[in-house]
N, C-alpha and C positions, 0 to 999 in steps of 0.2 A: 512340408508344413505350410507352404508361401500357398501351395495349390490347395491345401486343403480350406486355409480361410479364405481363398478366392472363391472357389466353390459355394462356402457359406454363406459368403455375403450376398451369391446370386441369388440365391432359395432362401435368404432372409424374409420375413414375413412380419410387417409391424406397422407402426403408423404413420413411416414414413413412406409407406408401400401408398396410403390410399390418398390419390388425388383429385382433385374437386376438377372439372373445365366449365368453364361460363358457355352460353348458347354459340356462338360462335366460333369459340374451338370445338366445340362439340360436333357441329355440324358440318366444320370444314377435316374434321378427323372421320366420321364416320357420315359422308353422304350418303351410301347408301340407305339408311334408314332413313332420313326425307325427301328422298327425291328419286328412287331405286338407282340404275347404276349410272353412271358418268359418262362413258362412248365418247364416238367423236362425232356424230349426227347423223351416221350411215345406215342406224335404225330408229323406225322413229318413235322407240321407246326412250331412247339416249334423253341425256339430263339435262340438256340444252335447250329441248324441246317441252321437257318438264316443267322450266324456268318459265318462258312464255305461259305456257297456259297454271302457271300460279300467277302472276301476274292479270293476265286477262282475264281468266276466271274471276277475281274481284269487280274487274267493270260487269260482267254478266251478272253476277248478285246485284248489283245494283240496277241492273235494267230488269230483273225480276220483280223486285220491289217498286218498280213503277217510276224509277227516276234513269233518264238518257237512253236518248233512241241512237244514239251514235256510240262508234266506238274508233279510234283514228287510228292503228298501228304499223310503225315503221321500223324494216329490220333492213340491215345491211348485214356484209361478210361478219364482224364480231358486234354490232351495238345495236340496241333493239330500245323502241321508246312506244311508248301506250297511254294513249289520252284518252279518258271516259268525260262524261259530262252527266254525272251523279249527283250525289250531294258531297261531295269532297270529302277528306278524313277529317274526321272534327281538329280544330287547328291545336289544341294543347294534349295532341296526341300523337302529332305525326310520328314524331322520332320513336314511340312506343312499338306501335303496330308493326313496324318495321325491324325491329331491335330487339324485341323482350319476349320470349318463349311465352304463350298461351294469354297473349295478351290480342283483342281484338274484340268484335261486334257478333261474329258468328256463334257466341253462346248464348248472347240472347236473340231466342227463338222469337221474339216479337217485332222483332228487327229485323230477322232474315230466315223468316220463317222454312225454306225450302233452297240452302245453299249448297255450294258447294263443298267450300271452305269452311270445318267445323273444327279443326284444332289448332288455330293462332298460330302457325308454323310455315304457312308457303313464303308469304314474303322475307321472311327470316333467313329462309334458307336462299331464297334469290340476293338477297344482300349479303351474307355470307358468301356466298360463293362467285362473285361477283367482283374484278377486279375494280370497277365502279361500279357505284349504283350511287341515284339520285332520284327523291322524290320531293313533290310539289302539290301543297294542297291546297285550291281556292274555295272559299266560301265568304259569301256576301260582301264582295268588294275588297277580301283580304288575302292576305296569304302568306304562305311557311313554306321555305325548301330546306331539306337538308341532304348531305350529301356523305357520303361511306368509302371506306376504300377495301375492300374484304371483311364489311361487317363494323368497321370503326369508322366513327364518324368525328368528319373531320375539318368540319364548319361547324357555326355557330348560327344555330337558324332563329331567326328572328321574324315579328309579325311584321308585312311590308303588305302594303296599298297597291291592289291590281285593278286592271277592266276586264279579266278573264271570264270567260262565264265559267259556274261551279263547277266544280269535278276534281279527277285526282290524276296528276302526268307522273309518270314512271320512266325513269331512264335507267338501263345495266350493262355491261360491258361484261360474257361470262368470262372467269380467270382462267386462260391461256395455261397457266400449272396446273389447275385441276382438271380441265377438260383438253387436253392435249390435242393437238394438231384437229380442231373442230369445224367443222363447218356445215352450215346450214341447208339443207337440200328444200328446193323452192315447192315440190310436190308437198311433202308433209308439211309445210305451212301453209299450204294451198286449203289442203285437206282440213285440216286443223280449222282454218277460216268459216272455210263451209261447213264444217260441223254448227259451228257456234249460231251459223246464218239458220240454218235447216231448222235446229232447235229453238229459238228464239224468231220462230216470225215476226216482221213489222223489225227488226231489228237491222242497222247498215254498220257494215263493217267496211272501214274505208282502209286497204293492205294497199301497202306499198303502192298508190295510185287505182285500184283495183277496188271498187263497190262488189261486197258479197251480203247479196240480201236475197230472202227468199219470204216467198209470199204461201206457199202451200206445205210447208213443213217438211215432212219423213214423205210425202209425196214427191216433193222436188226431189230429194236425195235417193229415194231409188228410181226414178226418171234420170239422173245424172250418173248412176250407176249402172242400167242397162241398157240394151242397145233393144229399140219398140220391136223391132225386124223380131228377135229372137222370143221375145214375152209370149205365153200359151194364153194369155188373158190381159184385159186393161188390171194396172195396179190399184189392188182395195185400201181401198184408208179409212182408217176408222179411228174417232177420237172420242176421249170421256172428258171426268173429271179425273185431272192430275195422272193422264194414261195418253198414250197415242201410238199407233201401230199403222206400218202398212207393209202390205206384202201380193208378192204375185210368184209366177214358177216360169222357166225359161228351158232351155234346150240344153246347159254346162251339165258336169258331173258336180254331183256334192250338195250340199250344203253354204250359204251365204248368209251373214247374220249381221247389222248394226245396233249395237244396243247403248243406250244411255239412261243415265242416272244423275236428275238436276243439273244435266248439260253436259256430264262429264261423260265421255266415250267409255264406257267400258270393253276394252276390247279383249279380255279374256272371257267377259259375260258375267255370269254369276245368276244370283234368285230368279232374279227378274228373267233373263233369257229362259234359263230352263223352262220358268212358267208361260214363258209363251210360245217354243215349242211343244209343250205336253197341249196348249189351249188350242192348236191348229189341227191339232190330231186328234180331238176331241173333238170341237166343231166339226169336220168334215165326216167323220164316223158318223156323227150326230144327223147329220145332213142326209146323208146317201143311205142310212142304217144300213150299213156293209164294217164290215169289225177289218178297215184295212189295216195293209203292217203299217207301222208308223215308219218304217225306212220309205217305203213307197212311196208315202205322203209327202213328207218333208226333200225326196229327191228331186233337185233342181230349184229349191225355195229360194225365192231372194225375199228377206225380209226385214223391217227393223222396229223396234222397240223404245220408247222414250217414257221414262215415268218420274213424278216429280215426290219425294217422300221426305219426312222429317227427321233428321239426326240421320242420315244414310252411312250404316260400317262398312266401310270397306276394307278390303284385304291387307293394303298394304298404302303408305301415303301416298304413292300413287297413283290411286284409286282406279285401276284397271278391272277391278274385279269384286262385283256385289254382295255380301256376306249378310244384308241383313233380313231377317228373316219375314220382319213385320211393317208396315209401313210409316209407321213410327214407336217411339219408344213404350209409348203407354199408349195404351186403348186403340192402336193401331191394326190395320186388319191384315193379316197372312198375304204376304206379297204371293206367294202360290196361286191364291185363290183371285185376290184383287187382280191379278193380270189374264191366269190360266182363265178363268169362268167371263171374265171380259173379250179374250179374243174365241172364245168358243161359243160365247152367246151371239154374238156382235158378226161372229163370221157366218154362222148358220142364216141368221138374218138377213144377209148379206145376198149366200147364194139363193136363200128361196125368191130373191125382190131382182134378180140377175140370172133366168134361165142361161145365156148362151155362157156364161162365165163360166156357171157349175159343168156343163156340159164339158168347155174346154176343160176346166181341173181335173176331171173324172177322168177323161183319155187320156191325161199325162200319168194321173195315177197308174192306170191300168199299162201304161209304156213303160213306165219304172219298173210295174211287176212282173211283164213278161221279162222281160232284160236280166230283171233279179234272178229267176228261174231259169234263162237259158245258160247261166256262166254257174249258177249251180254247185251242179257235178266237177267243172275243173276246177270252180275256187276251193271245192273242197282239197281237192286234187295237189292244188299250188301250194295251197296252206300247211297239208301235209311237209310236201318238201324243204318249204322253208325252215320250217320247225326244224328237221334233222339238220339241215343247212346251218342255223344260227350254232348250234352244238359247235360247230368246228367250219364256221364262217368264215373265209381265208378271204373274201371281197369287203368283211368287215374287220377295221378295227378299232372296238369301241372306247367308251370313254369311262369314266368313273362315275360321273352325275349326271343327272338327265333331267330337261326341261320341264318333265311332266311331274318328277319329285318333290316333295314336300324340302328343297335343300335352298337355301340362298343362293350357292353354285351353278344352280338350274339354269338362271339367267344368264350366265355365258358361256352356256355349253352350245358347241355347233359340232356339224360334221362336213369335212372336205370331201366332193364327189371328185374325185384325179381319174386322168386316162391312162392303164397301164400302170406295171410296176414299180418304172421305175421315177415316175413322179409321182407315185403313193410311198417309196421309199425316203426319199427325200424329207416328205412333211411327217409321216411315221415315226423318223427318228428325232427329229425336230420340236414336234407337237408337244403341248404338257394335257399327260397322260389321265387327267383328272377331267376335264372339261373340253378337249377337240380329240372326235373320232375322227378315222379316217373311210369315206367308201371305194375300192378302186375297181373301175369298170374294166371287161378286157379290149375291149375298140369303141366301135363307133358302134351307138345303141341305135334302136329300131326308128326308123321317121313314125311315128303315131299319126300323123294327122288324117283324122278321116276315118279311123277305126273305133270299134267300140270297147270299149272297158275291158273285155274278154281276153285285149291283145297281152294286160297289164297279169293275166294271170299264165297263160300262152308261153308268155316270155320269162325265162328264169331271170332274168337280169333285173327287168320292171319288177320283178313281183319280190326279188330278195330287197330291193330299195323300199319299198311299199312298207314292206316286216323291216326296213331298220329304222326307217323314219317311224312309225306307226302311225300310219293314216289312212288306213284302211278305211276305215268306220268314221273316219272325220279330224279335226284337230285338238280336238280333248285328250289322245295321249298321245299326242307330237313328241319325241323325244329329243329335239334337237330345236334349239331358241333360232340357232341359224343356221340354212341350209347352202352350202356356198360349193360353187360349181368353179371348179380348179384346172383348167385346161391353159394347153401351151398358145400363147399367142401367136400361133401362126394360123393357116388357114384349115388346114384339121380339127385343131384344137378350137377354132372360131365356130365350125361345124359341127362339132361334138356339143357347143354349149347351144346351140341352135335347136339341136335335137332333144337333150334336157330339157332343155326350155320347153319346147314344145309338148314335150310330156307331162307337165307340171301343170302347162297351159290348158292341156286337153281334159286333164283326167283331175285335176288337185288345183283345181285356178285359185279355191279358197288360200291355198296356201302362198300362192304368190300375193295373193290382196290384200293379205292378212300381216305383207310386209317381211316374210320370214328366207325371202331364197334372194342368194348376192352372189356376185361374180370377184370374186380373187383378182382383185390388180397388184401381181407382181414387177419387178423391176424388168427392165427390157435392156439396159445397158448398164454396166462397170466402167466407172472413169476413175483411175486411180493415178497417183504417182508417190512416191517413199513416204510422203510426210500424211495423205488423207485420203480416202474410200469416199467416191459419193455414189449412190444408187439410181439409175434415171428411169423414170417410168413412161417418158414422152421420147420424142425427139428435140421438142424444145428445150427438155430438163435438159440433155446432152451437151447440146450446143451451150448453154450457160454451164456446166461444169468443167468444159473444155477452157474456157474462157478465164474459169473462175483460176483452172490450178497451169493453164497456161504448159510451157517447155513440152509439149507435146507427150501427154499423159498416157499412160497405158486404157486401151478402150477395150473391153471385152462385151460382144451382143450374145445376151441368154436366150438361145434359140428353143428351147423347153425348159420347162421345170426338173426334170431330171440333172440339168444342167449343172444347177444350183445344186453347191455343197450344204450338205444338212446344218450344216454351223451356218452359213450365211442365209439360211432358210427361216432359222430360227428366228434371225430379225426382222422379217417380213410377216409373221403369223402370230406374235405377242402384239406385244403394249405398240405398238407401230404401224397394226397389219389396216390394209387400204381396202377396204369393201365398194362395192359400186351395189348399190341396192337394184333390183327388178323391178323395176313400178310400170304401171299401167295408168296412162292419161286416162282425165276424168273422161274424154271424147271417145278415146280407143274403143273397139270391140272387139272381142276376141276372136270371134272366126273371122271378120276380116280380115285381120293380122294373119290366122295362121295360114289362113288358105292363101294370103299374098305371099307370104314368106317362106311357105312349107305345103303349098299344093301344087297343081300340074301346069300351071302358068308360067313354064320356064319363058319363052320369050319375055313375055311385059315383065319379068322379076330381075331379066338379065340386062334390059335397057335401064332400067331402076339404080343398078349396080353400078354398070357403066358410068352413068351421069353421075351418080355422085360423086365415086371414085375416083373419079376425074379432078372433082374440088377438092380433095383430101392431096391428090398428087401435086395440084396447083399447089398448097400450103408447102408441102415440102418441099417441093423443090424452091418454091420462092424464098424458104427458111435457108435450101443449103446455098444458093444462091449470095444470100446476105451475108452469112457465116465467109463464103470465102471472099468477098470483097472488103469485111472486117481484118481477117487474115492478113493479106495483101497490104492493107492501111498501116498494121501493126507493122 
């Protein structure tokens, strides 16, 4: 009877079921609907990264509208502050704008006619989620601060007498509980900077001691993104009213693509993209009158896209991805056309007024199209076999939801590339079965460097990874959000992710730029004794846990992944797991890199080794050095 009304009371249904939350708990109960997911900053989609550019996105509307050429931002390990010099938030609103769901300037269109911020909700959720947050707002000689501690506010902000010049200062600290063991990676703020720079010419953005300014737009930024040596042509740049485009073609595999929307990155793309790869393949058709394929065309593009539109939907508050269809709401003109019929008009023009350019485009096209044609017959070949291969794929094993899915889950689906069985068994058993595949190689995969695409179908091992990732045809049905290369920290294992790498680099660079492929850092040592377990991933960590639990602890060094019990795995690949992201400096090139790192220059590659190795050895040993003279003292 006791179990039957416990039962009851669970599956009760009434009016004490339905609960109200104010913006606040609302936002700190379900972040991911304002800011998508939380991370710890190892992708630089993570929520940390979100924070900031809610934030600085408002100094950009305001330097749209024609007030402050400056913008001052200062991030450290967790506190990050942002000074514009706008016209301040009007003072008998501070605490509003900041505090109160759908309250803000961004609805009226007279004001900020082309933002980014159109539903009262970013700073809300940066003050929600924020173990502090403080804002300050001057306007003509005056001024209002107040201050928050997860969204309550917890001063009494009053009007006080400044020499400030106008504008609005942001101070936040993200919460340590909801974004757990977080930290900021200096590349994607780097990037981030210069987005803003590229897009807003005449605009300085003063990071961390660092001026990012740029004088020539989407020109500067794909000048920053390739290397001249490799470009079949100078980069075209073309700009209208409320459009701007530039693009050129290089020697990579793939497709390469920047697109934005009133400042804001879209880096999944959306209208606007689409419409300006359909306008490049239309222009150049147009140009040549030759009806080429459009793979041909578009192989080896580096291009980017910026367009400024009124009330812009996007996908999600995020706004990684462009949904709208028309460039504004009423009387608005078909973003398809507004983009497509500008870069196909604007490009023909282009190459008739530029014979040697057209000339060079036409012989890449025509190098794409033999290529296309001579792997042919074996991609048909290859594709064949995968196919029956995935049926009972024993090097994969997949997940439940997929990146490319219409699923909220999408977003933290990845798949682990392991060496061998017996550290694909390991994270196999470990893994949760809905969201981390497993892919496991049988040794050491082919060096690529210096071969052509051909090799990727040649090779069953290449070519089954190609079919699980799916990225054959591009990154539009990527099935995995993260692509994470799981090898043993030794020197094998260091070799294997080398070779990866390199094939990724060679054949799929979009996919490393795009932010999507990390390297697995698991633990390297066990320091335990009866009473606590600590996990070290350095040598440093070691020696401080040595320290920490003191009476000479039991040490155990995890010489592979295999090593590792699937229970102790489990806490390295959840809510805990340590990603090292792939990035590519703004400077790097990529065939230098691989041909330094992965072509026939074993001498100058192996003096390279030597010298540096050498300062990695100096470290340690000076480290175990100290450790035993601590020792000794004790």
């Amino acid at each position: 009877m006791a179990k039957s009304e416990k039962e009851s009371s669970i599956f009760t249904y009434d009016e004490s079921s339905i609960k109200s939350l104010d913006w606040r708990e609302h936002i700190r109960l379900r972040p991911g609907m304002y800011i998508g997911k939380l991370g710890d900053g190892s992708s630089k989609d993570d929520g940390i990264y979100v924070l900031v550019k809610e934030v600085v996105d408002n100094c950009i509307d305001e330097h749209m509208m024609g007030y402050g050429k400056n913008i001052d931002v200062h991030i450290t390990e967790s506190k990050v502050t942002v000074r514009d010099y706008g016209r301040g938030i009007p003072l008998g609103k501070v605490v509003d704008v900041v505090s109160k769901i759908n309250t803000g300037a961004k609805y009226d269109s007279g004001a900020f006619q082309k933002s980014v911020g159109l539903n009262g909700v970013g700073t809300k959720a940066v003050n929600a989620l924020s173990s502090h947050f403080k804002v300050q707002a001057f306007r003509e000689g005056q001024q209002k601060t107040a201050e928050f501690k997860k969204g309550v506010l917890v001063n009494d902000p009053k009007l006080g007498k400044t020499d400030e010049r106008n504008g609005t200062y942001v101070e936040f600290e993200p919460d340590s509980t909801m974004f757990k063991n977080y930290h900021f990676i200096p590349e994607y703020l780097d990037d981030l900077m210069w987005n803003y720079a590229f897009l807003n010419a005449g605009l300085t953005i003063n990071y961390n001691g660092q001026k990012f300014f740029s004088k020539d737009g989407l020109l500067d930024l794909l000048r920053q993104k390739s290397d001249p040596d490799d470009l079949r042509y100078p980069i075209i740049h073309l700009k209208g009213k409320e459009i701007e485009v530039a693009l050129t073609h290089g020697n990579q595999y793939g497709e390469e693509y920047y697109s934005f929307v009133n400042g804001q990155n879209t880096t999944q793309g959306g209208t606007h993209l689409a419409a300006f790869r359909e306008g490049v393949v239309k222009g150049v058709r147009e140009f040549y009158k030759t009806d080429f394929d459009a793979a041909d065309i578009r192989a080896s593009i580096i291009g980017a896209v910026a367009i400024r539109v009124q009330e812009p939907v996007f996908e999600s508050q995020t706004k990684t991805k462009l949904g709208s269809i028309y460039t504004a709401p009423e009387g608005g003109q078909p973003i398809k056309s507004f983009v497509g019929d500008f870069v196909a008009k604007e490009l023909e023009i282009y190459l008739n007024t530029n014979p040697i350019a057209a000339e060079a485009l036409k012989k890449r096209i025509q190098q794409s199209e033999r290529e296309r044609k001579e792997i042919a017959g074996i991609k048909k070949l290859a594709n064949e076999r995968a196919k029956k291969a995935n049926l009972h794929n024993r090097k994969l094993r997949d997940c439940r939801y997929h990146f490319d899915e219409k699923n909220p889950k999408g977003a933290d689906c990845m798949i682990f590339i392991t060496e061998g069985d017996s550290a694909s068994g390991s994270i196999t058993k470990s893994r949760d079965v809905e969201t981390q595949a497993v892919f496991s190689l049988r040794g050491k995969p082919l060096n690529c460097y210096g071969l052509t695409k051909k090799v990727v179908y040649e090779n069953e091992e290449f070519n089954l990874l190609q079919h699980a990732l799916n990225i054959e045809d591009g990154l539009d049905g990527l099935r995995y959000n993260k692509v994470i290369i799981s090898t043993d920290a030794d020197v094998d294992g260091m070799h294997i992710r080398l070779l990866l790498m390199t094939f990724f680099l060679q054949f799929f660079p979009d996919l490393v730029k795009a932010g999507h492929v990390f390297i697995l850092e698991t633990p390297l040592f066990r320091v335990r004794n009866k009473k606590e377990t600590i996990y070290c991933y350095s040598e440093e960590e070691k020696q401080n846990a040595v320290r920490k639990l003191g009476s000479k602890p039991e040490i155990t060094r995890f010489k592979g992944l295999g090593e590792i019990s699937p229970d102790e795995f489990g806490r390295f690949i959840g809510e805990n797991i340590r990603l090292q992201p792939v990035l590519l400096h703004k400077d790097s090139h990529l065939q230098k890199i691989l041909e330094f790192y992965m072509g026939k220059n074993s001498p100058t590659r192996q003096d390279f080794i030597i010298e540096n190795l050498r300062v990695e050895l100096d470290k340690v040993e000076a480290s175990a050095e100290k450790t035993e003279e601590e020792e000794v003292e004790a």
